[in-house]
N, C-alpha and C positions, 0 to 999 in steps of 0.2 A: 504493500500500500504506500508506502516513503518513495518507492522508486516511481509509483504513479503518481504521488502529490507532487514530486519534484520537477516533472517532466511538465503540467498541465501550469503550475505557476508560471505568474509573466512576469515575476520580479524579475530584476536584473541579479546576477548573480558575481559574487565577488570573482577578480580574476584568477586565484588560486582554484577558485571549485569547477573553473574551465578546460576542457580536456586540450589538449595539441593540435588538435585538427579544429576545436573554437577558435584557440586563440591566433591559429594560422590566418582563418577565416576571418578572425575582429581586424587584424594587421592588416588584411588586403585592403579593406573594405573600406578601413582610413587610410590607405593610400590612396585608393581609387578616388573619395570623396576630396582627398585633397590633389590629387591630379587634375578633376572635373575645374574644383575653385579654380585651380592655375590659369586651367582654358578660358573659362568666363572671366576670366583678368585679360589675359593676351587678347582676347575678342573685343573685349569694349577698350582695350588700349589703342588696337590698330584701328579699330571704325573711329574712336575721337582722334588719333593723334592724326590719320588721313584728314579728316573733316577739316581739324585746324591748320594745317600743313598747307591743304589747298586754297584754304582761304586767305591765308598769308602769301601766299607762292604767288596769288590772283587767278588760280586754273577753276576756281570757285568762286562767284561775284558773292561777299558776304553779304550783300543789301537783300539779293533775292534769297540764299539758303543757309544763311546765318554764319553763324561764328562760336564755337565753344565757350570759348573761351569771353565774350559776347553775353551768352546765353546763362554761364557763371556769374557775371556782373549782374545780371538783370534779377536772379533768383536773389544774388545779394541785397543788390535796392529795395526790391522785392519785400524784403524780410526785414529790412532794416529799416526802408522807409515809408512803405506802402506802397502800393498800387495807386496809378491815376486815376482808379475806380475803389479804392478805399482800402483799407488793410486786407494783409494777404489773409490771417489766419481767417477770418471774417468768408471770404468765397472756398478756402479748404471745408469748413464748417459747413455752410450750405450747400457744397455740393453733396458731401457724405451727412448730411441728415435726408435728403433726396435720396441719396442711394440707398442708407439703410432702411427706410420707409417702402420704398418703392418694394426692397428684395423681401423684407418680411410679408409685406401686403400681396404680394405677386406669391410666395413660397405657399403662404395658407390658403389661397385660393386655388391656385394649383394642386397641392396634395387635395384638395378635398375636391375639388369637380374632377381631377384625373382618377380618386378611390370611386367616387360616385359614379363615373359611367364606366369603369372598369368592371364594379359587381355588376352593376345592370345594364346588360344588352340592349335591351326598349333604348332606357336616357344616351346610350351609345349612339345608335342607329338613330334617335331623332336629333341631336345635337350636332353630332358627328360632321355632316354636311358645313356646318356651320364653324365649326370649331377651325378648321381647313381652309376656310374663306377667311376667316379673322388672321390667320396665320401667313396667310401669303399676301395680306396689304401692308405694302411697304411703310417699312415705322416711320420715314421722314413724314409723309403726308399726314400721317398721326400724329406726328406731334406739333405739324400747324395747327389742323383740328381741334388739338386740344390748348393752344395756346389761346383762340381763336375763343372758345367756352370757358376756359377755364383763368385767363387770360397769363403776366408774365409770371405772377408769383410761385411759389412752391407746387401749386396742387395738378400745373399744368405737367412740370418735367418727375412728377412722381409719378404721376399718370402714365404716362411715356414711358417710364424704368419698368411700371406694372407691366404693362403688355407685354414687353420684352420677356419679363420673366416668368410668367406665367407660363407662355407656351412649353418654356424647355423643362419646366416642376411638372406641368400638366401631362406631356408625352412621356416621363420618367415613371413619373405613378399610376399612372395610366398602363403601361406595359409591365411596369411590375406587376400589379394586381393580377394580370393575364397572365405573367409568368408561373404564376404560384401553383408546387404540384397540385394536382387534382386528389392523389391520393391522401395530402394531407389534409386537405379540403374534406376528402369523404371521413376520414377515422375521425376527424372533430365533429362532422356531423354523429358518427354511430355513439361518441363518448359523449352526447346530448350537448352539445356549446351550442348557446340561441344565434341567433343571426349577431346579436351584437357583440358575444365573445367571438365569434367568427371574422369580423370584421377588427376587432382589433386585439385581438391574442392569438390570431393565425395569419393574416393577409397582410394587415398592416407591417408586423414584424418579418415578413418573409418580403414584402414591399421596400425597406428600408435601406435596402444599399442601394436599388434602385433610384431610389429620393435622394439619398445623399450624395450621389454620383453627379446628381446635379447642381450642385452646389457651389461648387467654381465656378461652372459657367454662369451660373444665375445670379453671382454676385455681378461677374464681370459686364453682363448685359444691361443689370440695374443701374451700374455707374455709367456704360455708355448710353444708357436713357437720359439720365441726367444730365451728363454735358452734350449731349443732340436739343435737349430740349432748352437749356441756358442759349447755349450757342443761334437755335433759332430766334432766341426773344427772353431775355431775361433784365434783373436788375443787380444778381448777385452771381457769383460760381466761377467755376475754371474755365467754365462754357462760354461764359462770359468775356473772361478774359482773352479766351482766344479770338475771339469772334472782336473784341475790341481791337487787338494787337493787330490783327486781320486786316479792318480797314483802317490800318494806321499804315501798313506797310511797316510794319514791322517782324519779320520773321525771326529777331533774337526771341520777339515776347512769346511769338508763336512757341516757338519750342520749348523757352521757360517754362510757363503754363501746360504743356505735354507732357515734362521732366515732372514738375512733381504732380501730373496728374497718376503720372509712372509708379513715384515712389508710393502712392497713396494705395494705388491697387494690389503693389506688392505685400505692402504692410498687412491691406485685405487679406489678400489671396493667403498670407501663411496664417490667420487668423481662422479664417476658414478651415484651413488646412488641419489646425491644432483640433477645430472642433469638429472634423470629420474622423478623425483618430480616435477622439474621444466617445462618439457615438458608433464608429463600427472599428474595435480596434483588432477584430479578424482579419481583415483586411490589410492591414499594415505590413505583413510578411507577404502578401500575393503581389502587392503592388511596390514595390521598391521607386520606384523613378516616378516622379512627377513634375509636370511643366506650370 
């Protein structure tokens, strides 16, 4: 029984209680992770130190495709003195209360209209049609629409992050649910579970990596909701700023405003990341590498 508790623990285990062939394995694996770092150094050294190189050289006109070294300055000003549209942290802020609105509102609606016409074939088959048509109208024209109703403040580019992420939580949970064996389906039926321990003590939980699979994307679609929808018409956000920088001719501000749109989604993304580990941490050994 020791030899089974020992194996099923997920604790980390001290380096001495590691056989030869672990701790061969722990050594690779931090070589590898620090060889990858290496590369992702050498890559963003040679794309910035080309960028700035040509732009010096003149083989790159800095007015129309910026300047690094430009685009540094400008994050600095940026940060230190404001924006000509008002302090930076101030449009960081609104766009990620946009984003994080948009992706919880878009996630719960999703899970439950994708759980809801997954068990029921009827709500499938009459929605269905519909569901397909919402999905292939292109989001720009949505988010005039909704600028247009809702007009420049928050409720229009929340709106816009909604639809974005619905559809990708909605076809997630939606094919889980359809995933789910059948035979497990029947034995909860014969061991008497009513429809609603059926629905969430069998489907839901066999649904779940499904849902969570979606999750990176669903952030990343919520934020580019948000700055599509700043960008078409706003008063605050990165979207904003771009779309100022834009008709200013400015392509330092341009990229500025890109760069820490950048940093903002990475920060997401491993946030994300932490809490999909932490709701499916089976998964963590099948999936090594993620982007």
């Amino acid at each position: 029984m020791s030899g089974l508790s020992n194996k099923s623990d997920p604790r980390p285990r001290p380096a001495e209680a590691l056989t030869a062939e672990e701790q061969a394995a722990e050594v690779a694996e931090r070589r590898r992770a620090a060889f990858e770092r290496v590369w992702q150094a050498a890559i963003f050294v040679f794309i910035v130190g080309g960028w700035e190189l040509s732009a010096r050289t003149g083989v790159g006109d800095p007015f129309f495709f910026g300047q690094p070294s430009g685009i540094i300055a400008t994050i600095w000003r940026w940060s230190t003195r404001g924006t000509p549209q008002g302090p930076l942290w101030q449009h960081i802020v609104v766009t990620l209360e946009e984003t994080v609105l948009a992706f919880f509102i878009g996630v719960i609606i999703g899970v439950v209209a994708g759980f809801a016409l997954g068990r029921n074939r009827m709500l499938a088959a009459a929605f269905g049609p519909y569901i397909r048509m919402g999905n292939a109208i292109p989001r720009v024209i949505l988010g005039s629409i909704f600028v247009i109703w809702l007009g420049l403040d928050m409720a229009s580019k929340v709106a816009l992050g909604v639809t974005l992420t619905f559809f990708i939580v909605f076809f997630n949970a939606f094919q889980g649910v359809r995933e789910v064996d059948p035979n497990l389906v029947n034995n909860a039926r014969l061991l008497g579970a009513s429809p609603r321990q059926l629905s969430l003590d069998v489907m839901l939980p066999a649904a779940l990596g499904w849902i969570i699979s979606s999750l990176h994307t669903s952030f990343g679609f919520a934020l580019v909701g948000a700055v599509v929808g700043e960008f078409l018409g706003a008063t605050h956000g990165l979207g904003y700023l771009v779309a100022s920088a834009q008709g200013a001719f400015n392509a330092n501000g341009v990229f500025a405003a890109m760069a820490i749109l950048s940093v903002v989604a990475l920060i997401a993304d491993f946030l994300v990341t932490k809490l999909e580990r932490r709701l499916t941490p089976w998964r963590q050994t099948a999936n090594r590498t993620s982007f």
